[in-house]
N, C-alpha and C positions, 0 to 999 in steps of 0.2 A: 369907428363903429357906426355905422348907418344901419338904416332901416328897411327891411323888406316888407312887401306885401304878401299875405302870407293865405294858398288855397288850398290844405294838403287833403288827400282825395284817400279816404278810407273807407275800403268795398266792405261793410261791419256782416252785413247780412253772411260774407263768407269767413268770417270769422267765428264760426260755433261754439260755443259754451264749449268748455272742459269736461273734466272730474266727472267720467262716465255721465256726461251726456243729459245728465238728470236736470275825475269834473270831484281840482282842490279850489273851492271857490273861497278865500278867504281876505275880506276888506279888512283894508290897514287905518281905512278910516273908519275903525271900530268905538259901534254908540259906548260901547263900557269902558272908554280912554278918559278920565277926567284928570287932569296935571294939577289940579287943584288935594284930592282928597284919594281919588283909587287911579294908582298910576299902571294896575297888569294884571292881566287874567288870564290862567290859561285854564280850559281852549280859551281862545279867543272868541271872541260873539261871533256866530254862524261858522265856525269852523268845523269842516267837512273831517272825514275819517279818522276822528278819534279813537285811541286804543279803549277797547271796552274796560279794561282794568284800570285805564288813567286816572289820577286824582283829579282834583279844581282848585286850581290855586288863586289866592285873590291878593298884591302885595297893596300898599295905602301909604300915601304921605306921613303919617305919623301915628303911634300905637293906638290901637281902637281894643276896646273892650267889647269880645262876643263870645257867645256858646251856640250850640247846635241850634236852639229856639231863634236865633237872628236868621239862620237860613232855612231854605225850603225847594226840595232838588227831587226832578218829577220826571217822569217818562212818559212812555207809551200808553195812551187812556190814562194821563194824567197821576196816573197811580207814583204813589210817593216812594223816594228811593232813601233806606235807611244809613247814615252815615255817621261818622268821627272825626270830628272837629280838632285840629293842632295849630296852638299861637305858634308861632314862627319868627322868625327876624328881632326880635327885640318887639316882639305885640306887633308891628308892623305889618305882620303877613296873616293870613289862616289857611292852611291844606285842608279840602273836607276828602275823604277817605270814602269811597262807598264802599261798606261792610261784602257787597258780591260785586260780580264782575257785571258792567253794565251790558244791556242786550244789544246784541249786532245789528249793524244797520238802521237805526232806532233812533228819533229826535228825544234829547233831555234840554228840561231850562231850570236855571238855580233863579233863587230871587233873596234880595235881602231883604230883612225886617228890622231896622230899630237900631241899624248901627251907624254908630257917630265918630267922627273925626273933628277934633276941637270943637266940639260942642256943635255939630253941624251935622245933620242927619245926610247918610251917603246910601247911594241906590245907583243902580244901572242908567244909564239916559233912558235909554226907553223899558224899562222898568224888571227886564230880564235877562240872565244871558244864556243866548242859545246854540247849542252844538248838535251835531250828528257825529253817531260811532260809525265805525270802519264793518265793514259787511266780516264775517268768520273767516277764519281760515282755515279752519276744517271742519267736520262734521257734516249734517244735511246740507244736501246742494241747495236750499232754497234757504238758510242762514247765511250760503255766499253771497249772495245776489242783492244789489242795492236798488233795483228794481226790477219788474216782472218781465222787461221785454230788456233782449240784448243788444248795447247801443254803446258809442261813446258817449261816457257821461261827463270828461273834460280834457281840455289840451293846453299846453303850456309851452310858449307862450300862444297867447288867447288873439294878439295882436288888437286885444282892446286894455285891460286893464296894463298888462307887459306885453310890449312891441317885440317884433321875432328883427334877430339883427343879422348881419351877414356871415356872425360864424354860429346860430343856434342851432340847438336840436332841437327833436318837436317830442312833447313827451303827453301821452294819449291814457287814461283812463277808463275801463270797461267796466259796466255794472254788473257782467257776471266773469267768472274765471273763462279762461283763454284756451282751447287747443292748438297751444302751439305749431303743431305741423299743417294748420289753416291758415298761418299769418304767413304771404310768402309774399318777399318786395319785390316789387315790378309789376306781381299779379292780383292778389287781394288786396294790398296795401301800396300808395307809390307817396312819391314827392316829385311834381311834375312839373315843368319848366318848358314854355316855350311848345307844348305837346310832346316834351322827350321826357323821360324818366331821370331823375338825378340821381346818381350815382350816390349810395348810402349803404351804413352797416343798419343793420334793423335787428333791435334787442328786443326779445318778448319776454314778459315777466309772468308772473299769474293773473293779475288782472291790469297790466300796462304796457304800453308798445313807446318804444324807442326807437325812432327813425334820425339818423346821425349823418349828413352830408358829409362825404369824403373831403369836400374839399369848399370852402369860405363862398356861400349864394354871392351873389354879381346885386349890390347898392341899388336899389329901387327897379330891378327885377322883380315881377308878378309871379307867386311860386305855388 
């Protein structure tokens, strides 16, 4: 498995919005990882496209004593999000439940208050943990959209955090939904080698493009 260097050329301007017309960036060296006291969160801290109905789960080295008053889970204009609280694992764990479905495309952060693991007050590192939900999947076309101008908003691999190697694909996400009969490879979209086009299957999704090399990139070829 070697490593390529990785240029993939996406014409986005001709890729137009969908639905009548009207980027998972997620660190593993995440601040709410303590092996000491809270061993898992999900989301994870800054994890992108969250299901707006998802829970938040928090699991911890050994049973901790809370209720809903230890935590405090906020949106959009800070406005507070109501929820229910479930021990879990043997006390070890707590689900919080938001009572509605969180809003689309939308940054929340939970924080804890007052909860202790063997007598040891336990908190986020940096004192919150923070998500963004997933843009809608249907309804108003301005609940699709994860932001106002249409762009890739990320690709994977990124060939920073994950290196592209000689047999990846390259998987691209769009901040609004896609017309698919806009994304055409060779033309709007390519994977380009040497000034030729690489030979690929190209998957369009509703808000993500799959560019799939037929055949294994050539070990420290520029792509």
């Amino acid at each position: 498995m070697k490593n390529n260097k990785l240029a993939l050329t996406a014409l986005a301007a001709a890729l137009v919005a969908g639905c009548g017309g009207s980027d998972d960036s997620v660190s593993f060296n995440t601040p709410t990882f303590d092996a000491r006291n809270l061993h898992y969160t999900y989301p994870l801290d800054n994890q992108q496209q969250v299901a707006p109905r998802a829970i938040i789960a928090l699991q911890f080295s050994h049973a901790v004593t809370a209720d809903a008053s230890n935590f405090t889970v906020t949106g959009p204009d800070d406005e507070a999000v109501p929820f229910t609280l479930k021990s879990v694992a043997d006390g070890r764990g707590v689900v919080l439940t938001p009572d509605d479905a969180l809003k689309p495309a939308s940054d929340y952060k939970v924080v804890m208050n007052g909860v202790t693991v063997l007598g040891e007050t336990t908190t986020f590192k940096d004192g919150a943990l923070n998500f963004t939900t997933r843009a809608a999947l249907e309804g108003p076309i301005e609940t699709q959209k994860t932001a106002a101008s249409f762009e890739v908003e990320s690709i994977f691999p990124d060939d920073g955090q994950f290196k592209s190697m000689d047999f990846s694909s390259f998987r691209l996400r769009t901040t609004h939904p896609i017309d698919a009969s806009s994304a055409v490879y060779g033309d709007t979209i390519s994977l380009m080698s040497n000034g030729e086009v690489v030979p690929a299957l190209l998957l369009v999704g509703r808000t993500t493009i799959t560019v799939d090399p037929l055949e294994d990139m050539t070990p420290g070829d520029t792509y």
